[in-house]
N, C-alpha and C positions, 0 to 999 in steps of 0.2 A: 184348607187345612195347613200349606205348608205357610200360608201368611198368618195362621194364627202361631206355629212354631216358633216362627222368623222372630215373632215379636216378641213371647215370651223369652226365647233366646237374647235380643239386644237386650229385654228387661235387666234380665239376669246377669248378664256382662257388663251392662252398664252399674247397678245396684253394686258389681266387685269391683270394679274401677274407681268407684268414685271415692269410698273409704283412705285410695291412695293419696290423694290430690289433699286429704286433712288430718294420716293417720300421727304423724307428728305433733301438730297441734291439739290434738286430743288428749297425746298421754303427756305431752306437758303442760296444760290447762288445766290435767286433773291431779298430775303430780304437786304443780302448785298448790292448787286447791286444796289436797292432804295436808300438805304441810301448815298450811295456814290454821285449817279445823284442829290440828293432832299440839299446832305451837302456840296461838293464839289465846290465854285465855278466855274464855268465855262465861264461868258463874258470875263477875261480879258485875259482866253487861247485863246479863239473862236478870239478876238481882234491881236492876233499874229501869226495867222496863214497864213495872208497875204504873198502873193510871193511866191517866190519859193527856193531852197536851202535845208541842210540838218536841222536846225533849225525847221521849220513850221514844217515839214516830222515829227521828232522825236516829237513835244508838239502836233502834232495831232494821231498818235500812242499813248501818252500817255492818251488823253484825251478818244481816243477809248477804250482802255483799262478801263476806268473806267466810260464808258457807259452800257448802256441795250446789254446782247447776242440778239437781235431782227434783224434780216436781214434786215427788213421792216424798223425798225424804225433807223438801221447807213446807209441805203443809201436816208433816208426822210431826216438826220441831216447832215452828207454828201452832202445832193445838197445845203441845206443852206448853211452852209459853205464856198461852192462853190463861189454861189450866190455873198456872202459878201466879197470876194476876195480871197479866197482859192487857193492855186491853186492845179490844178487835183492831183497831186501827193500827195499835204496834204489832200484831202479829198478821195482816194481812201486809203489810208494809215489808214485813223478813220475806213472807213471801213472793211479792214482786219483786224484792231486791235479790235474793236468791236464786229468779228465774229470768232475772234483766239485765245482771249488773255484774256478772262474775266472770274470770278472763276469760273461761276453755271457751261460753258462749262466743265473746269477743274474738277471739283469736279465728274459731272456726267460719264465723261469720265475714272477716276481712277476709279470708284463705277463697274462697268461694262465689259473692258476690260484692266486695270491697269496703274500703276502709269508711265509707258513708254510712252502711249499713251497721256499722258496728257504732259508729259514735249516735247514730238514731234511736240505738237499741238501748245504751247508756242513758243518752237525755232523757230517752221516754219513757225508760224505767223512773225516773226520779218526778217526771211529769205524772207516771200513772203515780204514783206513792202519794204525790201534793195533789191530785184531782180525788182518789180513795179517799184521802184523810176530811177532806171540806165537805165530801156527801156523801159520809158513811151515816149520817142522822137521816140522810134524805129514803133510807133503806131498812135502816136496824137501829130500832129503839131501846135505848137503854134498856129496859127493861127485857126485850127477847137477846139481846148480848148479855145479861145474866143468866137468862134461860138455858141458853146456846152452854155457856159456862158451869154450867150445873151439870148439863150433859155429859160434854167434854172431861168431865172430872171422870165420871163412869167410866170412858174409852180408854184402851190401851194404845199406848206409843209402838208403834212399828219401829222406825228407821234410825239406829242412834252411831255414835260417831267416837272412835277412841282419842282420847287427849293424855298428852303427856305428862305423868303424874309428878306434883314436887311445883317448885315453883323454881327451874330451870334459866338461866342465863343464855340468850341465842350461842354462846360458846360452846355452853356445856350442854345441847342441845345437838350442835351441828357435831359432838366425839362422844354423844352419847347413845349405844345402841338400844336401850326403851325406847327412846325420842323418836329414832327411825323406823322403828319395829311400827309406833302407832301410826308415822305416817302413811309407813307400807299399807296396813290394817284398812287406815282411811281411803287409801288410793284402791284396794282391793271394793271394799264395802259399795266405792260409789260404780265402780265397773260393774259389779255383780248386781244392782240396783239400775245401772243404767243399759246395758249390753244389749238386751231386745229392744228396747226405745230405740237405740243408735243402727240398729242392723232394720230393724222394721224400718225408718224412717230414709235409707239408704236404698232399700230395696225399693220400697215403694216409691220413691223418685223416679230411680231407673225405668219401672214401669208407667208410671204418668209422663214420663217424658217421649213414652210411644206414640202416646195420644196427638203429638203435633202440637203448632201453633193453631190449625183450625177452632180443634175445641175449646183450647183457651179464648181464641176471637167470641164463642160461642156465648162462651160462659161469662164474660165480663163485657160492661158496654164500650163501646169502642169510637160511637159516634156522635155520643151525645155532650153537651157540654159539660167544660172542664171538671165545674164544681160539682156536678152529677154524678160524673163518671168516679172522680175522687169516691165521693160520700157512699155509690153502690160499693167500691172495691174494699174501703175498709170496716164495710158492714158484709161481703162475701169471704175475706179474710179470715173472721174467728169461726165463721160458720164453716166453713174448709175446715180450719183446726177442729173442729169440735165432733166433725164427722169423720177424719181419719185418725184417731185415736191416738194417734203420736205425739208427744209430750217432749220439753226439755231439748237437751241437743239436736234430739232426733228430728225434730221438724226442720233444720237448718238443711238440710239438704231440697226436702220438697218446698222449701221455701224460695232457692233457687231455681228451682224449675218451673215455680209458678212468676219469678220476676223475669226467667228468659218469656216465659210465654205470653207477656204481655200486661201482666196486674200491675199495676200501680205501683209505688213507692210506697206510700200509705199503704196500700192494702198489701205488699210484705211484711212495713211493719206491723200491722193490726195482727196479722196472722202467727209474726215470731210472740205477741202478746198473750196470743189466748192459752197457751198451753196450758195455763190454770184451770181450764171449764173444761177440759173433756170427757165426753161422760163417766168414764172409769172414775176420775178426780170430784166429779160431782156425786160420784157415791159414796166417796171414802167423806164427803163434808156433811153428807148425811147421815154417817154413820157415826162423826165425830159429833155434833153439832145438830143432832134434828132436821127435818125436813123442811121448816118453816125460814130458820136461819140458812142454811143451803141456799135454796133458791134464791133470799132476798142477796146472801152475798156472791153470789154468782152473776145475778143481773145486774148488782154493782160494777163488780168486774166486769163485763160485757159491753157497757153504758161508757167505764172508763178507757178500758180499751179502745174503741171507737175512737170516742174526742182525744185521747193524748194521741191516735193515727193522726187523726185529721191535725191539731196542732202541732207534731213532726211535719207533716207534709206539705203544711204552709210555711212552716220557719224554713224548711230547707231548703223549698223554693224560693223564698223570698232572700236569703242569701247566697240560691246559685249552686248549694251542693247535691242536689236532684242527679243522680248519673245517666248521660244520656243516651248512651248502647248498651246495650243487655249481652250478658254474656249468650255465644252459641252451647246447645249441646254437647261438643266436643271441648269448649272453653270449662264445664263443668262437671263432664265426669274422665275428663281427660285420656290420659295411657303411661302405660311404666315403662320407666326409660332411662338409661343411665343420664342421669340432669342430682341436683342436689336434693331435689324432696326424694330421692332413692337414698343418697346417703343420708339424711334426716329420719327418715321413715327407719333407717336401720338401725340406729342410733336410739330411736324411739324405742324399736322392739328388741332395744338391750336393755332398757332401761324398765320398761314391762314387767320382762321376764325377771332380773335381778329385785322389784318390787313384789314381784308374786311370791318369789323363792324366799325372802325373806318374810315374807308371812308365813310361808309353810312351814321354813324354819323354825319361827318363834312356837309352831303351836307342836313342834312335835319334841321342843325342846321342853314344852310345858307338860306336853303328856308323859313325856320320860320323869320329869322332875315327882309328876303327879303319881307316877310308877310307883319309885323308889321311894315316896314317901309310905305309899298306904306298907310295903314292904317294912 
């Protein structure tokens, strides 16, 4: 009993420590992020995305790239998209790029397990989006991506994103309180959207990292050759993801703790990949998109994820940026101590809290406004 305590305890202390070690990089990944959704236009991309071809592919990658990391909210913007004449390749493409290619990933990702890991995560975002787009036929026939499309019309959009109204100058942008107001909005929306992804996924590190290096040994093959051992780890990678339920940011932590315990390079990247397919996500595609389309595009994903693993993991061996120590447990959910991520992290939760406040602000300014008018 007092060893099952024990454990629970480091779980738990570990799960609050480790938040420390990335809380800076967080609110400025996502601070960015706002600002980009809330400054960037986006109707006259969303406007060209129509059809099919490599064109829509790459401005919808681009546009995902410079959305919310939110799993929930590129495949909510994703089905509009869709909707609006997208076609499946440009709107699974926002989504990989959405969930592979945007900084807060990046940033937290180098903060943790290094800066390898992040440029793996960038290339093979762009790898999954070019292997997606050449065997989205091999999956979904035109004819069930109309289907799918018919559907998808029917569904309501969840998750949407305030932008700054007017067609504003970065000047008159950086002294204009609207412009901020939306950022704040945007940086609220994706917190409030993200917040149990990132605690679930923090926490549950903490507690797999009880489990030791044994079970890891257990679970991944250790002895057998190279290209074996490869091929099991980024085929055990999405299936990890897809059984612990965790999505987006949030798997960045147990992602860590599966590359101290032993998995492969590949089979972290496979694993930072799959956040697409976890069951939760695989019902929201069914609910967008029918049952028939779900699954075919889900085992697309699955198929792609794999090979762009395995094609990371040969390119980066073969020029050598493979890292060849693993962080310890202590290297990963560290301790609080006067060092500079204390002043970072403070810094951080001024900036937080001055983003929060200003949302509250805007909306009690509106309810006063909204007061004195019905008056």
């Amino acid at each position: 009993m007092h060893a099952i305590i024990s454990t629970i305890g480091d779980g738990l202390k570990d799960g609050f420590l480790m938040p420390y070690e990335v809380w800076w990089a967080l609110v400025l990944g996502f601070a960015i992020s706002a600002i980009v959704q809330a400054w960037v236009p986006r109707e006259r991309i969303e406007a060209s995305l129509g059809g099919g071809g490599l064109g829509p592919v790459a401005k919808a990658t681009g546009l995902g790239a410079a959305s919310s990391s939110c799993s929930y909210a590129a495949i909510a913007i994703a089905k509009s998209l869709f909707q609006k004449g997208a076609s499946a390749a440009s709107a699974l493409a926002f989504q990989f790029a959405s969930t592979n290619l945007v900084i807060e990933l990046g940033i937290v990702l180098w903060l943790l397990i290094g800066w390898q890991f992040t440029l793996a995560e960038f290339v093979g975002g762009l790898v999954l989006v070019t292997l997606m787009t050449v065997s989205l036929r091999l999956f979904v026939s035109r004819r069930l991506e109309e289907q799918a499309r018919e559907h998808a019309q029917a569904a309501e959009s969840g998750h949407q994103h305030q932008t700054a109204s007017g067609q504003m100058s970065v000047r008159e942008r950086l002294s204009s309180p609207e412009a901020w107001s939306d950022v704040a909005h945007n940086f609220r929306n994706d917190w409030g959207m993200l917040w149990k992804e990132i605690t679930v996924g923090f926490f549950l590190a903490g507690f797999v990292a009880q489990l030791g290096n044994g079970f890891f040994n257990s679970l991944f093959l250790k002895d057998a050759p190279a290209a074996v051992r490869t091929i099991e780890n980024v085929i055990a990678g999405p299936v990890i993801a897809v059984l612990s339920f965790v999505c987006s940011i949030g798997n960045v932590p147990l992602a860590a703790v599966l590359w101290s315990g032993g998995i492969s390079f590949g089979g972290v990247v496979a694993f930072l990949f799959a956040d697409l397919i976890v069951l939760p996500i695989v019902l929201i595609y069914r609910k967008y998109y029918g049952w028939q389309f779900a699954l075919r595009i889900t085992a697309l994903m699955f198929v792609t994820m794999v090979v762009a693993a395995l094609v990371i993991d040969g390119l980066f061996s073969l020029v050598g940026l493979i890292p060849h120590t693993r962080p310890t447990r202590s290297d990963i959910f560290g301790s609080v101590q006067l060092d500079y991520k204390l002043i970072l992290n403070l810094i951080a939760a001024a900036v937080f809290a001055a983003l929060i406040y200003l949302t509250r602000r805007g909306e009690a300014h509106g309810h006063g406004q909204a007061h004195a008018h019905a008056h």
